[in-house]
N, C-alpha and C positions, 0 to 999 in steps of 0.2 A: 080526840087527837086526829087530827090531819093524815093522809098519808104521804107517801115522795111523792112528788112532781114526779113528772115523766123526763126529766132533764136528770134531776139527781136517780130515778131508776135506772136510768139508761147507763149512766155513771157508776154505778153500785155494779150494773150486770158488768160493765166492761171490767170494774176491779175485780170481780170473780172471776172472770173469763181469763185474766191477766195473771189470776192469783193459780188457777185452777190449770195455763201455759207451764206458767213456772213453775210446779208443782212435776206433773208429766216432765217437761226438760229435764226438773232434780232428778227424778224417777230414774226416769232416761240417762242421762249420765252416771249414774251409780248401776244400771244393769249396763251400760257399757264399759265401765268401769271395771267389775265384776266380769266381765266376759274376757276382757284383755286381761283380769288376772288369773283368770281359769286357763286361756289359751297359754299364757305365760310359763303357769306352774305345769301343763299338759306337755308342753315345749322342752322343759325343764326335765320332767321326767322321761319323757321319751331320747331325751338324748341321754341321760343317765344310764338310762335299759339298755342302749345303745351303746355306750361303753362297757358297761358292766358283762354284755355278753358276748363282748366282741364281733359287734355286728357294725360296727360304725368304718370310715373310707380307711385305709392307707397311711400309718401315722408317716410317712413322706410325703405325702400329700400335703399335708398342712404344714411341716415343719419347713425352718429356713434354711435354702440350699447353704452347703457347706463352703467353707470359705477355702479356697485351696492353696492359697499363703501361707494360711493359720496351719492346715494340715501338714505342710513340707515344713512351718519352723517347729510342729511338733514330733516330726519325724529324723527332724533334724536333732532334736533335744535326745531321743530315743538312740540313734545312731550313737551319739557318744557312749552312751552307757557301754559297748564296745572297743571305745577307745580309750576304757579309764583303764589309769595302773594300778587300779586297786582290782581290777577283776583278773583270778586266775582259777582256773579249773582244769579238770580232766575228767574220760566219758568213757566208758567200751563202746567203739564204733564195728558193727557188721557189716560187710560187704556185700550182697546175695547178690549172683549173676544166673538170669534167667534164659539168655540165650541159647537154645540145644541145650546141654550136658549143664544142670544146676550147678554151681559152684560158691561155697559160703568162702569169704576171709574175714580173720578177727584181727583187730587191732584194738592198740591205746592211742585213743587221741587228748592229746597234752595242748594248753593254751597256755600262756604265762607271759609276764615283762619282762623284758632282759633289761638294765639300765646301758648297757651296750650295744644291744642290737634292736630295743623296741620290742614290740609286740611277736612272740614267735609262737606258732603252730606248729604240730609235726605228730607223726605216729610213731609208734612202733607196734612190733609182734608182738600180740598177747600171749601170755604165756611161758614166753622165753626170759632169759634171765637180763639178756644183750638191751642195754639203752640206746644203742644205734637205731636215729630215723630209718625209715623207711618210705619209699616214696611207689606207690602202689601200681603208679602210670608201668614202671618200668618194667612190669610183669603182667604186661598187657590190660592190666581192669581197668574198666571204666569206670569214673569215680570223679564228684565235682569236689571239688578240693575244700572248700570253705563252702560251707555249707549258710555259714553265717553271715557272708558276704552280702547278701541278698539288702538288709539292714544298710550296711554304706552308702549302697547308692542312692539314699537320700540323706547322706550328710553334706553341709552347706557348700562344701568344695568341689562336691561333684554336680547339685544342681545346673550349674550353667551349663554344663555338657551332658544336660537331658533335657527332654519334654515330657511334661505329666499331664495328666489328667484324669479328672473324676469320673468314673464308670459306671458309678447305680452305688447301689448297696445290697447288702446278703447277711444272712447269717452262717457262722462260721462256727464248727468247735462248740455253737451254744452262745457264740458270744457275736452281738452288732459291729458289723464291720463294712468301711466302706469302699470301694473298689478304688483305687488309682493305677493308672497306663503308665506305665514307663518309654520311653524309647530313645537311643542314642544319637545323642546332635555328631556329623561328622566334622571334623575326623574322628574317626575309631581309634580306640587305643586299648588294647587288652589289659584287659584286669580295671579297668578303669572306667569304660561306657562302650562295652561291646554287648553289651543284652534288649533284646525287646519281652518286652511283658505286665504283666495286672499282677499288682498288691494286693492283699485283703488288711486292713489295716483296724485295729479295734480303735471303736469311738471315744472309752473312755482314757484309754494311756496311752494313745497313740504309738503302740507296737504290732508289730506285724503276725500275723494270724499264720497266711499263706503267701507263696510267691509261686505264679507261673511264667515259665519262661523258654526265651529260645536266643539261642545267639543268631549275631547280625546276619551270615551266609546261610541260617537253619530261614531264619524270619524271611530272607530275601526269597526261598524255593517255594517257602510255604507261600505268600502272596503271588509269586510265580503260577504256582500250582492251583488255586482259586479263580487266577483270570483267567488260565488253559481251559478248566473247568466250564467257566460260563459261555467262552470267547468260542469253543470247539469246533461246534456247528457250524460256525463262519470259515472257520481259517482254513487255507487251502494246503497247508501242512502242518506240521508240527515236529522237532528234531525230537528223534527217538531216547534221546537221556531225558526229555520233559516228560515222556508218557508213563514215565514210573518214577516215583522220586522219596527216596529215604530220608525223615527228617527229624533230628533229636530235637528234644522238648524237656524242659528239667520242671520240677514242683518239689515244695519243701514247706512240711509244715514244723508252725513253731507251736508244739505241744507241750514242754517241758516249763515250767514255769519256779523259779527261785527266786524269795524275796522281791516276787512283783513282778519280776527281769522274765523276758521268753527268749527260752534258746530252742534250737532245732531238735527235735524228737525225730525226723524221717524227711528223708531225700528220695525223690523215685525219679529216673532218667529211664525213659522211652526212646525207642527208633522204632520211629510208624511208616510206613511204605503204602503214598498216594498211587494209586492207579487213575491214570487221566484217560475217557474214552468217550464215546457216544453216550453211554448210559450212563455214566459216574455221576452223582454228583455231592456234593459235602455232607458227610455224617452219614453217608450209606456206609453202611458193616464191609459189605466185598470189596470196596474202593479204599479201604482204610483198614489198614492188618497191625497190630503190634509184635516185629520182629524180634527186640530184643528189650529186654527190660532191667534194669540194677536199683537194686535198693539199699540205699545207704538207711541203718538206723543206729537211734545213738541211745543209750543207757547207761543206769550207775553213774552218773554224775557226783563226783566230788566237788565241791566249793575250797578253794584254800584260800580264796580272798575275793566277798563281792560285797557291792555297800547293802544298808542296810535296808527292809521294807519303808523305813520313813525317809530314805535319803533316795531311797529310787523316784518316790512318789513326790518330791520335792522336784527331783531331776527334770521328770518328767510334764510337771503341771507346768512351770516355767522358769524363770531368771530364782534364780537359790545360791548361794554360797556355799551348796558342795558338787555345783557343776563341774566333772568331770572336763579337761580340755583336750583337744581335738585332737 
């Protein structure tokens, strides 16, 4: 038998050489194959490890900013739960006045409907027998009256005569909460859009955690007193009522929780006394004194009428049929 020709050997070697390419490619594809699925699953796991131990970024980081429409119509949904006539209670309210000489006062504070007069609050003296309000201003305390107020002003009728805004987020009480600004469009009108101040508002039912706060003439010295601050060095005077300046500031947390609903647990109103000079400058200790301080707190909460855990949470997710009206 004959061998190949040197035309069919050369033929033969190139189909091995061909066979022996493709062969290595297959190789080669399957250990790169193999390597992207290693890096994959190595990828995979290390970001597991990475949540698992809490070593991964900032879950604000990745999450998507909050929408602050959705926020104020949830806030606004919340608000009502105050304005239902199904909600009536009453609390033992304490008064602690911290200025000089301690001084406690006790009251009953009463909420309820009147079909005649709407919505009425009022106290009276614990202890005594006399259902006669009392009105505590009139014996000098200081004392924020509605504690719970705070809530209204983000129901739908007061938005237009304010400005909000989203502030970051915190943890509050244990529980995710997101900052929102408040501040009053003028004209001012008391009782109505006279406050500047930050919400702490919870993310999942859209009720309020915390409120800080200062009314409009408190908000106006306090920013007053910040540019004196910075501005000092320059200014070639400054009127002597700016270089000390007393300024109340209210905070109120809602700790008390019923059937889902948060009402106020504790009120605290400060008068801080800014010193403005060469050396001051913000959140130093000696430049910033707490004068006087009152603690409103509230306990013993009776319920005599509030809806129920599955109609709050109806309330409060959105559009429901036992929405509360305004």
């Amino acid at each position: 038998m004959g061998g190949l020709s040197t035309r069919q050997h050369n033929d033969s070697a190139i189909r091995r050489t061909h066979l022996l390419k493709s062969r290595n490619d297959f190789e080669g594809k399957i250990v790169r194959g193999f390597k992207v699925r290693l890096a994959w699953r190595c990828s995979r796991a290390w970001l597991l490890a990475l949540a698992l131990t809490g070593a991964a970024w900032p879950l604000q980081a990745v999450e998507p900013e909050e929408s602050l429409p959705e926020l104020l119509r949830g806030l606004d949904r919340a608000s009502r739960l105050y304005l239902d006539s199904v909600l009536r209670f009453s609390c033992d309210e304490t008064i602690t006045e911290s200025g000089g000489k301690q001084s406690i006062h006790k009251f009953s504070y009463i909420y309820i409907y009147d079909d005649k007069k709407g919505f009425v609050d009022y106290r009276t003296a614990r202890g005594r027998r006399a259902e006669r309000p009392v009105d505590p201003g009139k014996f000098g305390i200081r004392y924020l009256q509605r504690s719970y107020f705070w809530v209204l002003i983000f129901h739908k009728t007061r938005q237009p005569v304010h400005r909000y805004q989203l502030a970051g987020r915190e943890f509050v009480s244990g529980r995710e909460a997101v900052k929102v600004s408040f501040e009053p469009l003028k004209p001012y009108k008391e009782g109505l859009n006279d406050w500047y101040g930050i919400a702490w508002v919870d993310t999942d039912t859209f009720q309020l955690l915390r409120v800080e706060a200062m009314k409009v003439e408190d908000h106006a010295a306090f920013v007053q007193m910040k540019e004196d601050r910075a501005n000092i060095a320059h200014m070639r005077s400054i009127p002597l009522e700016r270089l000390s300046v007393a300024i109340e500031s209210v905070s109120t947390d809602f700790s008390v929780v019923k059937n889902g609903m948060r009402f106020p647990g504790k009120t605290e109103i400060r008068i801080t006394r800014y010193h403005v000079s060469l050396t001051s400058r913000p959140g130093h200790g000696e430049d910033a004194v707490v004068e006087d301080r009152t603690l409103q707190s509230y306990s013993h909460y009776l319920f005599f009428g509030v809806r129920t855990t599955d109609e709050v949470s109806d309330i409060l997710s959105g559009p429901g049929a036992n929405r509360p009206s305004p």
